[in-house]
MARNURO-535117 format. One record per atom (N, C-alpha, C): residue number from 0; z negated, x negated, y. Coordinates in nm, 3 decimals, padded with zeros to 5 digits. Layout:
<vexpas>
[NUM, [Z, X, Y]]
...
</vexpas>
This chain:
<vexpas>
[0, [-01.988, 01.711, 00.207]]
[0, [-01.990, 01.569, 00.179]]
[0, [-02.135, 01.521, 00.185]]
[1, [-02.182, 01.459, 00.080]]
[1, [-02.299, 01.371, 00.112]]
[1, [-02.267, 01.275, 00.187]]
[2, [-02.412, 01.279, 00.250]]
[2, [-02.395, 01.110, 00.379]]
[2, [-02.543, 01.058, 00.368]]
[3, [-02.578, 00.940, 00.320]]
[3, [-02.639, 00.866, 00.325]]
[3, [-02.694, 00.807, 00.432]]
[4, [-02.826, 00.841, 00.495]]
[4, [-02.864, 00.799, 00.663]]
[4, [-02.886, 00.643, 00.616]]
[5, [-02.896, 00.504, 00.616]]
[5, [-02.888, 00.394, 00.602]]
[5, [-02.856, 00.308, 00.678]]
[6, [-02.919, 00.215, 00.721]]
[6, [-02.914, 00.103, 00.839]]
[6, [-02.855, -00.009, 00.763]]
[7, [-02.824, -00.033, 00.613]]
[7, [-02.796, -00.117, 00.577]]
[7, [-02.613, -00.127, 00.516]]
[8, [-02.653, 00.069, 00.511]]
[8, [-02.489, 00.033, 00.430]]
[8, [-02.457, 00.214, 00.537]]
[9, [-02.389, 00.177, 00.631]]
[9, [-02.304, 00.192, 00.701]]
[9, [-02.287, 00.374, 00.699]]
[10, [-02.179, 00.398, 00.551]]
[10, [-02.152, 00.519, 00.520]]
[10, [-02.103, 00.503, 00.359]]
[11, [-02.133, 00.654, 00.324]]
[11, [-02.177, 00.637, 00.178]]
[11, [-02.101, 00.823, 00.153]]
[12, [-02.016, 00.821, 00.104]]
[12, [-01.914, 00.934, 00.072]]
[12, [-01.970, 00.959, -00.085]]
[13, [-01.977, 01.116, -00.090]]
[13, [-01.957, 01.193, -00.229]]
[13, [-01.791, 01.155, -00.288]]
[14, [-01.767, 01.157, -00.431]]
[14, [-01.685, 01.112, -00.450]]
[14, [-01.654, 01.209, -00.612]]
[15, [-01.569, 01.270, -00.627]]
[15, [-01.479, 01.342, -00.742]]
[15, [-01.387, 01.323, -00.853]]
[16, [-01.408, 01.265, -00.986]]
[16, [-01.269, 01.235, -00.983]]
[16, [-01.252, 01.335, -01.089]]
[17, [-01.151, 01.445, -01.046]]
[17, [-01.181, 01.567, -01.189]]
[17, [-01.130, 01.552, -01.326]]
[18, [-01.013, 01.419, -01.303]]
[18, [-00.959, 01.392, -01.448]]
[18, [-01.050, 01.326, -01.556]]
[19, [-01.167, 01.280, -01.490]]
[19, [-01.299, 01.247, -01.583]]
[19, [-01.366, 01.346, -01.602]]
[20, [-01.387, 01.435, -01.459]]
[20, [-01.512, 01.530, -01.489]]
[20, [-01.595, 01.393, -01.460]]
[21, [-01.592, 01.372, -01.355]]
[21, [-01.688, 01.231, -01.315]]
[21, [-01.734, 01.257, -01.187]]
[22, [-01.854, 01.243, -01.113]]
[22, [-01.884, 01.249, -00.965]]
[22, [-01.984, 01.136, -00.935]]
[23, [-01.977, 01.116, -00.826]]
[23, [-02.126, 00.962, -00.754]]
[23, [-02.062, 00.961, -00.647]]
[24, [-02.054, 00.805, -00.579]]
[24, [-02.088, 00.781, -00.465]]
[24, [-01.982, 00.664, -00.450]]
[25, [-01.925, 00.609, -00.355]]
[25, [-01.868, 00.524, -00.260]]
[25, [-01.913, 00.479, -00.160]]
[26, [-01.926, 00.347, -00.171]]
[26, [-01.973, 00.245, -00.049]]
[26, [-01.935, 00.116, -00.006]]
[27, [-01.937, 00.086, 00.136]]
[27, [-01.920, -00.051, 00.116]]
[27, [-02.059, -00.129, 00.183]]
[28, [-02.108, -00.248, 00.131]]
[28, [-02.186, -00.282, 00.173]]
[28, [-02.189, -00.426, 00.211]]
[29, [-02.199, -00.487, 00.300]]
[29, [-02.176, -00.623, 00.394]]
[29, [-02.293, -00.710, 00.284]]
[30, [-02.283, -00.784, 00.228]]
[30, [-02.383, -00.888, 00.113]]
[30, [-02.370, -01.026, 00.225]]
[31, [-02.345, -01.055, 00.342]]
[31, [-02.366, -01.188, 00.390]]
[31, [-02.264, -01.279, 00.385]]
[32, [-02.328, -01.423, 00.418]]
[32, [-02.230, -01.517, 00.428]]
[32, [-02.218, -01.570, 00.269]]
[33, [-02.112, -01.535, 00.183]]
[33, [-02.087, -01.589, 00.093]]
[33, [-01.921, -01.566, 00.016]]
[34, [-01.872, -01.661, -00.025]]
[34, [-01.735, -01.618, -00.055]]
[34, [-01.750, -01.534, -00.190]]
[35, [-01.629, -01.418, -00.167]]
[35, [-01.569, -01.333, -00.225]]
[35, [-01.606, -01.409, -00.403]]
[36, [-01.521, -01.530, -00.440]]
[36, [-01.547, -01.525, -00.569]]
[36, [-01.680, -01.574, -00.604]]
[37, [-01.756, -01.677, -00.499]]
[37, [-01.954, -01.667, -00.569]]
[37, [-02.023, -01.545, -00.578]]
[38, [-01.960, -01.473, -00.492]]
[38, [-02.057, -01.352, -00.505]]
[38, [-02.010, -01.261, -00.636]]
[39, [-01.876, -01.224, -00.695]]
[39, [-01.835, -01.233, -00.792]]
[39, [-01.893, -01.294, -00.941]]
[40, [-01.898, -01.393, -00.890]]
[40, [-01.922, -01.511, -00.971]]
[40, [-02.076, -01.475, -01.038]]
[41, [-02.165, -01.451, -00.963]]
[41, [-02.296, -01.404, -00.976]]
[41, [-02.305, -01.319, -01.030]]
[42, [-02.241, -01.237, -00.999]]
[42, [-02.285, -01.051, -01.019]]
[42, [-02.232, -01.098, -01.183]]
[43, [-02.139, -01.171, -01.230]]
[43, [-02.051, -01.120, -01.354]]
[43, [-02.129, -01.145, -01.456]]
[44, [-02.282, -01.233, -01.399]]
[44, [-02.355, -01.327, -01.531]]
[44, [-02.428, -01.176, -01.535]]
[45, [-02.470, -01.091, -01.622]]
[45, [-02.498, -00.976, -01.653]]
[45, [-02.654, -01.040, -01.702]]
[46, [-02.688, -01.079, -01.764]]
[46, [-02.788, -01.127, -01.783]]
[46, [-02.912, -01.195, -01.687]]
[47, [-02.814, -01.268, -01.584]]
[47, [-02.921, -01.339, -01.496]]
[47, [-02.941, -01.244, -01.412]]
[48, [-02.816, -01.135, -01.363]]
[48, [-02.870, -01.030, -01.283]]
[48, [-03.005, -00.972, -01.332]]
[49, [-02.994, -00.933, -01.490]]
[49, [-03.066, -00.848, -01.552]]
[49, [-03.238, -00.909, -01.491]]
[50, [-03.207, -01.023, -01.546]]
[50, [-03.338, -01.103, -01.542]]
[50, [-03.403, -01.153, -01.378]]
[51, [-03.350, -01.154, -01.312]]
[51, [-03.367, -01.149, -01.153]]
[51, [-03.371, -00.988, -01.124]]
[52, [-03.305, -00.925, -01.116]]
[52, [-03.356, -00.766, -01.092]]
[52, [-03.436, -00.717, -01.122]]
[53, [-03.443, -00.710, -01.256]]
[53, [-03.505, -00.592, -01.328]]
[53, [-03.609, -00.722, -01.443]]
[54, [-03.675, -00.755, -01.382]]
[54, [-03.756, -00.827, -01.496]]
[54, [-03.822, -00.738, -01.596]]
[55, [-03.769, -00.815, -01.776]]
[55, [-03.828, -00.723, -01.913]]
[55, [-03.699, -00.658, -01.945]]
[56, [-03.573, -00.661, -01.885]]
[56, [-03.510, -00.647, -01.938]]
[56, [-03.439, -00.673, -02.088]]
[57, [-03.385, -00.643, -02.139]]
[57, [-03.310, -00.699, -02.296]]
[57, [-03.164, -00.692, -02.263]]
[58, [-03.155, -00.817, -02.290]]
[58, [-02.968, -00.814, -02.287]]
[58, [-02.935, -00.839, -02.399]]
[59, [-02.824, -00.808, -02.473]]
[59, [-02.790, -00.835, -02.572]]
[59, [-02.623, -00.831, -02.584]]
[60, [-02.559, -00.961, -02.602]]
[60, [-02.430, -00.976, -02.618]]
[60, [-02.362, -00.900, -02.727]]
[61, [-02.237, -00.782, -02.680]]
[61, [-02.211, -00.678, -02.821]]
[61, [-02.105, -00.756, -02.859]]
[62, [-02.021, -00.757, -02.782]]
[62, [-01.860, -00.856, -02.788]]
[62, [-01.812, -00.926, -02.654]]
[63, [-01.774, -01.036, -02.675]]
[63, [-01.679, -01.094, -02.600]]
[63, [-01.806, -01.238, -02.513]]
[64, [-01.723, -01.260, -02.418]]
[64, [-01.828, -01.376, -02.398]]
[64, [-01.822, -01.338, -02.221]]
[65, [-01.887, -01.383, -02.115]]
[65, [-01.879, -01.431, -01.992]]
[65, [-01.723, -01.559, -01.938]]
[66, [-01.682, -01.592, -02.040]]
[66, [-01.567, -01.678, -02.035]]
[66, [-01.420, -01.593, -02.084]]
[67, [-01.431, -01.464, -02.083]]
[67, [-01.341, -01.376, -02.118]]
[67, [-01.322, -01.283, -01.997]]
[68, [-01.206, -01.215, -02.001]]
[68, [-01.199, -01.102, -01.906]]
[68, [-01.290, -00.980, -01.927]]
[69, [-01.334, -00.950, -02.090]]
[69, [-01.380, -00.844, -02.118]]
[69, [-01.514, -00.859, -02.207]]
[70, [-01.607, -00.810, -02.153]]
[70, [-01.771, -00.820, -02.213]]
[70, [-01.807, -00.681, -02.232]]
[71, [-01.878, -00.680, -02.377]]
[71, [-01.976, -00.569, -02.390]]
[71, [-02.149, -00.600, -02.403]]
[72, [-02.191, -00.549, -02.305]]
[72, [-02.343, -00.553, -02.339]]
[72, [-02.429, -00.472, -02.370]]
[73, [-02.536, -00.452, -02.449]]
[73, [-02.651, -00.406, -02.442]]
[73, [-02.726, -00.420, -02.371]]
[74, [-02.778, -00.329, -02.292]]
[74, [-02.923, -00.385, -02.200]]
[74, [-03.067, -00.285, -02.233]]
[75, [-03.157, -00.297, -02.226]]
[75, [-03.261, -00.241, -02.246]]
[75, [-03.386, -00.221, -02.160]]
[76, [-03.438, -00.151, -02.075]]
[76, [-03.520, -00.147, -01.994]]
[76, [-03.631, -00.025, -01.970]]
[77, [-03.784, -00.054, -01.937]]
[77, [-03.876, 00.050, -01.917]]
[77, [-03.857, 00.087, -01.773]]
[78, [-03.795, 00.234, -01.747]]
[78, [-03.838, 00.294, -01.651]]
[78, [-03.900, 00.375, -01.589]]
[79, [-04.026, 00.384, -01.532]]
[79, [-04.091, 00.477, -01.442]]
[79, [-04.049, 00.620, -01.472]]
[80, [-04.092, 00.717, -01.534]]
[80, [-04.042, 00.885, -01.516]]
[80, [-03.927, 00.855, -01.609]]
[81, [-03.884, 00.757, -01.715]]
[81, [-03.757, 00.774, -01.772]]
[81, [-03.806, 00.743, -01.918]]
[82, [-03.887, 00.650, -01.931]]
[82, [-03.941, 00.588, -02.064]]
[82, [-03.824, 00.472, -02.056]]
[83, [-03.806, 00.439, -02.207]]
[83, [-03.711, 00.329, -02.234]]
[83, [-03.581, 00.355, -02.210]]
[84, [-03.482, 00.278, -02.135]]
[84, [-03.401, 00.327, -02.116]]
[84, [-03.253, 00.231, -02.145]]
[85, [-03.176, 00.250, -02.219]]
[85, [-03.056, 00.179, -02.287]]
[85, [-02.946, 00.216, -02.249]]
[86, [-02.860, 00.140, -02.228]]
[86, [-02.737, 00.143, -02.219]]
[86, [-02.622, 00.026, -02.238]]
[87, [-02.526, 00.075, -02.344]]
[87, [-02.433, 00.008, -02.326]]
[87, [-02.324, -00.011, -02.229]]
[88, [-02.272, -00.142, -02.221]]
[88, [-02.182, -00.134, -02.127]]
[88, [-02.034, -00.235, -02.132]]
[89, [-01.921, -00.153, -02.102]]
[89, [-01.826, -00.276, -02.124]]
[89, [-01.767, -00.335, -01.977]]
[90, [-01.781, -00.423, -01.939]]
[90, [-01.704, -00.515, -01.845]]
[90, [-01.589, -00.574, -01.835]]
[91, [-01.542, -00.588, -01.704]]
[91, [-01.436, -00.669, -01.718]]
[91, [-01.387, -00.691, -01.551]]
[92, [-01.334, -00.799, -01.537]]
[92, [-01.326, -00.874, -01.394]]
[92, [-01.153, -00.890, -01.388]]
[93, [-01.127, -00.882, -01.227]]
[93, [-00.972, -00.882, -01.224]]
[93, [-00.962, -00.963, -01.121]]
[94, [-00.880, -01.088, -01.078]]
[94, [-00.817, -01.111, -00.937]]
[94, [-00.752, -01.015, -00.896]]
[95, [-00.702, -00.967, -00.791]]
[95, [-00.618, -00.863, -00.730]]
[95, [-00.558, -00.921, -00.603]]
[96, [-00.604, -01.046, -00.544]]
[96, [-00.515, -01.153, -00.473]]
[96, [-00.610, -01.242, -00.461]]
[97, [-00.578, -01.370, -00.383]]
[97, [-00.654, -01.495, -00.389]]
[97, [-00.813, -01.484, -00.376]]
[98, [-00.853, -01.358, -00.253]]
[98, [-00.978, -01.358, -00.247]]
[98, [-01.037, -01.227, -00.284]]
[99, [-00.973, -01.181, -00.363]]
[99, [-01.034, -01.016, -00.404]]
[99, [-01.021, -01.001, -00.501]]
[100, [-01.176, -00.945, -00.572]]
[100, [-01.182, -00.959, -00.689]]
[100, [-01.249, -00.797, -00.717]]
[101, [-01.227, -00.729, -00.836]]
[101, [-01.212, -00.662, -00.887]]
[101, [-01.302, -00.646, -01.012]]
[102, [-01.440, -00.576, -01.047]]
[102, [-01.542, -00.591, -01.123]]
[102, [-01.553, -00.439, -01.208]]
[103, [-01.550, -00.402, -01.330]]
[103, [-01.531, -00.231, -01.398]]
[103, [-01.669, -00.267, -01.468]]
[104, [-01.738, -00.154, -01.475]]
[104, [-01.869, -00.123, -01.551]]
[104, [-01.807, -00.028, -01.643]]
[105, [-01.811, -00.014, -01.761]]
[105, [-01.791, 00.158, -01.824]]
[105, [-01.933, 00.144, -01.946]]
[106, [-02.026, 00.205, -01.874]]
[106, [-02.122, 00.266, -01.950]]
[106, [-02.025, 00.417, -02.029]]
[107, [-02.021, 00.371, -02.169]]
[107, [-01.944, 00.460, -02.233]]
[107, [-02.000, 00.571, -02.355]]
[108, [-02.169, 00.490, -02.357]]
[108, [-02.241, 00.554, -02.438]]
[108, [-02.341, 00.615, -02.379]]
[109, [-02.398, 00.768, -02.425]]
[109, [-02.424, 00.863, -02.351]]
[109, [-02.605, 00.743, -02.325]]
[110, [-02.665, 00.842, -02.214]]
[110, [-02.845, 00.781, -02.245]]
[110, [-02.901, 00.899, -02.205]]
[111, [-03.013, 00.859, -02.204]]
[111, [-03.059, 01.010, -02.075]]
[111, [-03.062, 01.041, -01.970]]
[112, [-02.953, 00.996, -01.898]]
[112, [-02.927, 00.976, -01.747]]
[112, [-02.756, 01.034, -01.763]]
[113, [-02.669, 01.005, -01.818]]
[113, [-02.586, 00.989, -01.836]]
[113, [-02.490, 01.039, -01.938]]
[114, [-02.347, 01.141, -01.953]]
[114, [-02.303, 01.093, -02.098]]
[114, [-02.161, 00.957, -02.055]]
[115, [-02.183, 00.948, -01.941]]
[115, [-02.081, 00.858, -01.916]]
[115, [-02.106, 00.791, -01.803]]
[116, [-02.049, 00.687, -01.763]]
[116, [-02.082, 00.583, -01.647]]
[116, [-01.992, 00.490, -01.608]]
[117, [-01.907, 00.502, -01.498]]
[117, [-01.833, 00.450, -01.478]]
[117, [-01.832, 00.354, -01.289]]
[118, [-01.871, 00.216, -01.295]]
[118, [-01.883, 00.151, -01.173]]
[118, [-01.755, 00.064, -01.178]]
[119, [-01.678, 00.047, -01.027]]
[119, [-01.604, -00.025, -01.006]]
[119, [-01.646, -00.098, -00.849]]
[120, [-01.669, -00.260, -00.850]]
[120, [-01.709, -00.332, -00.779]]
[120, [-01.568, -00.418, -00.694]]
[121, [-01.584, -00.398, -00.580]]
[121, [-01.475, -00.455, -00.476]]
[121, [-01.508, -00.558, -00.453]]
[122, [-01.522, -00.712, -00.453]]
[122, [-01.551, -00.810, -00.375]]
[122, [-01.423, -00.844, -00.275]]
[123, [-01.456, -00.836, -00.141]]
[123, [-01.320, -00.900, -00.093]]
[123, [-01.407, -00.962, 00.058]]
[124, [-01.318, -01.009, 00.113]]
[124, [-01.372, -01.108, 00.292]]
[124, [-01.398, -00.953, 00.374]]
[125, [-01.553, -01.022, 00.440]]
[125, [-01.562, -00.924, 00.561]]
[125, [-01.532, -01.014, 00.702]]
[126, [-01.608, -00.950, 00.768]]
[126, [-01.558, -01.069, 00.927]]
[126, [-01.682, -01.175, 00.970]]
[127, [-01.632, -01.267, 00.995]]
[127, [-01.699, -01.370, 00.984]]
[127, [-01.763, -01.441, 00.884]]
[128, [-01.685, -01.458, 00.799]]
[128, [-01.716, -01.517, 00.650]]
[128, [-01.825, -01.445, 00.568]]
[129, [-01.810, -01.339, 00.628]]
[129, [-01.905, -01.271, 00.493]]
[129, [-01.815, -01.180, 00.425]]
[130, [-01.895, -01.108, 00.271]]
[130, [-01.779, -01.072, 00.167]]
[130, [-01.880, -00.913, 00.190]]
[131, [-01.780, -00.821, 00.173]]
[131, [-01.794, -00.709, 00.118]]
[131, [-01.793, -00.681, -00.006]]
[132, [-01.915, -00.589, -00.044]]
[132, [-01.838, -00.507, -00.157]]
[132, [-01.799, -00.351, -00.184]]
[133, [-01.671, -00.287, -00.221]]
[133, [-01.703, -00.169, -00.211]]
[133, [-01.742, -00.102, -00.329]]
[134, [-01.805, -00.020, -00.385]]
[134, [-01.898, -00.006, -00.470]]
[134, [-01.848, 00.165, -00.539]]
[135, [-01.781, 00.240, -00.608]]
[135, [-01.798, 00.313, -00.674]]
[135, [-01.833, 00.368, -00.776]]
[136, [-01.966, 00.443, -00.799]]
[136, [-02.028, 00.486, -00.890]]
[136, [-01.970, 00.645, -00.978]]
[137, [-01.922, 00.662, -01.015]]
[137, [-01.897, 00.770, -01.131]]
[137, [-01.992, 00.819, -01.213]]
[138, [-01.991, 00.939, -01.205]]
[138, [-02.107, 00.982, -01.333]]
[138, [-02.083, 01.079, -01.418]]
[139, [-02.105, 01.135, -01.526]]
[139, [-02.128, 01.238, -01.593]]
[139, [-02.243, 01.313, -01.616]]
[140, [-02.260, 01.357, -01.544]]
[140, [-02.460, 01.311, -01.548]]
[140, [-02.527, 01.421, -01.588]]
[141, [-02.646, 01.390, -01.649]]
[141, [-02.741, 01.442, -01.767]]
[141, [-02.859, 01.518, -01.583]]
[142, [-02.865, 01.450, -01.495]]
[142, [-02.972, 01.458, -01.462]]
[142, [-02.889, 01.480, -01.259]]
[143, [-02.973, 01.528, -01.200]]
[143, [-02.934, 01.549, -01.039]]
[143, [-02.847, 01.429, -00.989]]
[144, [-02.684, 01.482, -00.982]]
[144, [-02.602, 01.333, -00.897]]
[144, [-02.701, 01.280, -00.807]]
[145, [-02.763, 01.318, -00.663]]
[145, [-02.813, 01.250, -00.588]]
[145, [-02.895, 01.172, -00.661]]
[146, [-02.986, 01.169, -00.763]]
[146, [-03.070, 01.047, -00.810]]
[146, [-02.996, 00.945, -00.856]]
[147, [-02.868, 00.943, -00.910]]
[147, [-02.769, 00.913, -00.978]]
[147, [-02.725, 00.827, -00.837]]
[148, [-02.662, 00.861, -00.743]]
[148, [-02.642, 00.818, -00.603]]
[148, [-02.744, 00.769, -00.557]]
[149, [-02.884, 00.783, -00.542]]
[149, [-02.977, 00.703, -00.478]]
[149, [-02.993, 00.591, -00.544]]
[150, [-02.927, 00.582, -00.687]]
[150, [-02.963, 00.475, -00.800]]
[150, [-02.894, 00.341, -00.742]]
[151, [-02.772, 00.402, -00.742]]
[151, [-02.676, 00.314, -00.700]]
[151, [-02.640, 00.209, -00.571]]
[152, [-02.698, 00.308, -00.473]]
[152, [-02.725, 00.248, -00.367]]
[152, [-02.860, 00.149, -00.356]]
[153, [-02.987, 00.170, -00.435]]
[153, [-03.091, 00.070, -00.427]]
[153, [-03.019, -00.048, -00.482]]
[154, [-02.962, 00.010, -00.586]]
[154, [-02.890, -00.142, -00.706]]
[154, [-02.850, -00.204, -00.616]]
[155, [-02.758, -00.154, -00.517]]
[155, [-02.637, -00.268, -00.411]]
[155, [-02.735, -00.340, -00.313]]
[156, [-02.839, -00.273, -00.278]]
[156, [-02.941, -00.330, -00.183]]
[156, [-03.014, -00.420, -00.258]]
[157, [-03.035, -00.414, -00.366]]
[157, [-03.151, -00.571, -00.483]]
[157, [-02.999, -00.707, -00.446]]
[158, [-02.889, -00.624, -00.501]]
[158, [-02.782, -00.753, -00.518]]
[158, [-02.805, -00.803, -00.380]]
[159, [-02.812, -00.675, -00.259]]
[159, [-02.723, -00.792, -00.128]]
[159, [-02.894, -00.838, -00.070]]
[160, [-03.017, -00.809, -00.148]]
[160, [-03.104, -00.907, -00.124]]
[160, [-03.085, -01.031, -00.182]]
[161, [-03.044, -01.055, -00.249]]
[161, [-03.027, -01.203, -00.386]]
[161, [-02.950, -01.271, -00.269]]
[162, [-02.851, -01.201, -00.234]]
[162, [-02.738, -01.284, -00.130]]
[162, [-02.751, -01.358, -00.013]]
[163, [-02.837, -01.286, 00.023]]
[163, [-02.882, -01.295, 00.130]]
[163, [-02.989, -01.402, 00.124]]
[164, [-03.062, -01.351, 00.029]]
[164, [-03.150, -01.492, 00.055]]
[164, [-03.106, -01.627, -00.027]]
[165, [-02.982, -01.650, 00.002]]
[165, [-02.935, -01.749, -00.031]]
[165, [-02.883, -01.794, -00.196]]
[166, [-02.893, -01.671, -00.256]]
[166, [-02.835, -01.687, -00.444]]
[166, [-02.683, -01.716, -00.411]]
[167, [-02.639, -01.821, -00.473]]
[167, [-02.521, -01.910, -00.512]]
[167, [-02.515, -01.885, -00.661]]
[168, [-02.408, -01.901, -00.651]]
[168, [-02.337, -01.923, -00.865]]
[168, [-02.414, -02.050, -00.887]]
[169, [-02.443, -02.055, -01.027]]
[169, [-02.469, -02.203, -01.060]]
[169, [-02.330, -02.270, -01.113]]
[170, [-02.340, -02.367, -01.141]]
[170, [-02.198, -02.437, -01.201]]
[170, [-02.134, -02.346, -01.264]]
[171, [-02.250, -02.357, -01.441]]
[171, [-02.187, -02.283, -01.540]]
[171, [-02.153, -02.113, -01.519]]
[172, [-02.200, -02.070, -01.397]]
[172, [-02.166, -01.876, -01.342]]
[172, [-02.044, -01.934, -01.323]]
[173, [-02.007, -01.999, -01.250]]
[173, [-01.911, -01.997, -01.185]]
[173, [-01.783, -02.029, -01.236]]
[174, [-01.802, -02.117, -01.330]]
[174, [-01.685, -02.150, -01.430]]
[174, [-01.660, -02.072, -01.532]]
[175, [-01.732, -02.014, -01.580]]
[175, [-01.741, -01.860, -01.660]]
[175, [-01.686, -01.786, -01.588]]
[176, [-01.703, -01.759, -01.473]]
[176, [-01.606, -01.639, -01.387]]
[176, [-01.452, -01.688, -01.375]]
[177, [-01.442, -01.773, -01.359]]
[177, [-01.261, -01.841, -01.348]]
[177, [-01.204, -01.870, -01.488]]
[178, [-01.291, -01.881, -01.552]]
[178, [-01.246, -01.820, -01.700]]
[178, [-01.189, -01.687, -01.735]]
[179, [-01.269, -01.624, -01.705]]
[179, [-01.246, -01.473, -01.742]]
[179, [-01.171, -01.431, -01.679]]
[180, [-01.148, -01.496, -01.521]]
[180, [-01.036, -01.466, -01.441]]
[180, [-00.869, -01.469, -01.455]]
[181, [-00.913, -01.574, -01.531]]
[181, [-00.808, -01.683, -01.601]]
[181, [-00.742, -01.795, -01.503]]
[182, [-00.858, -01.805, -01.405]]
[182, [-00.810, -01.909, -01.315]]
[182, [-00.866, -02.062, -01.327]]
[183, [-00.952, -02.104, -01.415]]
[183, [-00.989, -02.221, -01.496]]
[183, [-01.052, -02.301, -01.400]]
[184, [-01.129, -02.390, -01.404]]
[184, [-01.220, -02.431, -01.293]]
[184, [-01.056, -02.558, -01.194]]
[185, [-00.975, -02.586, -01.228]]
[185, [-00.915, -02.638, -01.129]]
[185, [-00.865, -02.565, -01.052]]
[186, [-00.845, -02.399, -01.056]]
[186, [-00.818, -02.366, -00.930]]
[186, [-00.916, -02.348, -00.825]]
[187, [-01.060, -02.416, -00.851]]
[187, [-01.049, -02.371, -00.730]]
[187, [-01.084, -02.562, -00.649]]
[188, [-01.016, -02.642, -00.698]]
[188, [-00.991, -02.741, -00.653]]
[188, [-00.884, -02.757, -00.531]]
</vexpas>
């Protein structure tokens, strides 16, 4: 089993799934005081992540909207030891009960990292009003799982910095997410 030594995220499991021919990593990681669907709510704007993370990014809308259950994007980015690096990706967000929400990545087009990519994001309540997320990364991978796994785990550490230092949904994140949810901005009245 891989184990991840980390002060921030707890424990961090190798993970198999052979009916893909898929392998990465599992985690959960404590993101702070914020509810389950803002933090949701945030992560789903694909773009503002892009542009707060990874500044120079390119996003590019393939199908569907942020007000839908299901988004495809383009993204585009220069990386260090990688050159330019692209990937498509399709999304899509689920309730799974009042406060747990349910986030799918499927990078479905190969890059040079990758011929496949598959993330599934847990938002649900931790203790004392903070939200977890649990985080599984899938890979097919072109290049060493552990880099693939170290990838994944920095990514969760940029998000639960944003969180932490206080990133909220803006209006329009947030009503875009209960859209797509299909829970419409009066539920959460």
């Amino acid at each position: 089993m891989w184990q991840q030594e980390d002060t921030e995220i707890a424990h961090a499991e190798s993970v198999h799934d052979e009916a893909r021919g898929m392998r990465g990593v599992r985690f959960v990681i404590d993101i702070g005081d914020i509810d389950p669907l803002d933090a949701a709510a945030v992560w789903w704007d694909q773009q503002g992540c892009a542009r707060e993370l990874f500044p120079g990014t390119a996003c590019e809308m393939q199908s569907g909207s942020y007000r839908e259950p299901r988004f495809v994007v383009r993204m585009s980015v220069p990386l260090p030891g990688v050159g330019h690096f692209t990937q498509t990706l399709r999304f899509s967000a689920e309730r799974v009960s009042p406060e747990v929400f349910i986030l799918v990545v499927d990078a479905f087009e190969e890059n040079v990292l990758w011929t496949r990519g598959l993330g599934t994001y847990r938002f649900s309540p931790g203790s004392g009003g903070t939200t977890l997320i649990e985080v599984t990364s899938l890979y097919a991978p072109k290049v060493p799982i552990t880099v693939l796994n170290q990838a994944s785990l920095a990514a969760a550490r940029a998000h639960q910095r944003r969180y932490l230092s206080g990133r909220r949904p803006t209006d329009e994140e947030r009503e875009q997410f209960l859209s797509a949810i299909g829970a419409g901005p009066q539920a959460d009245a």
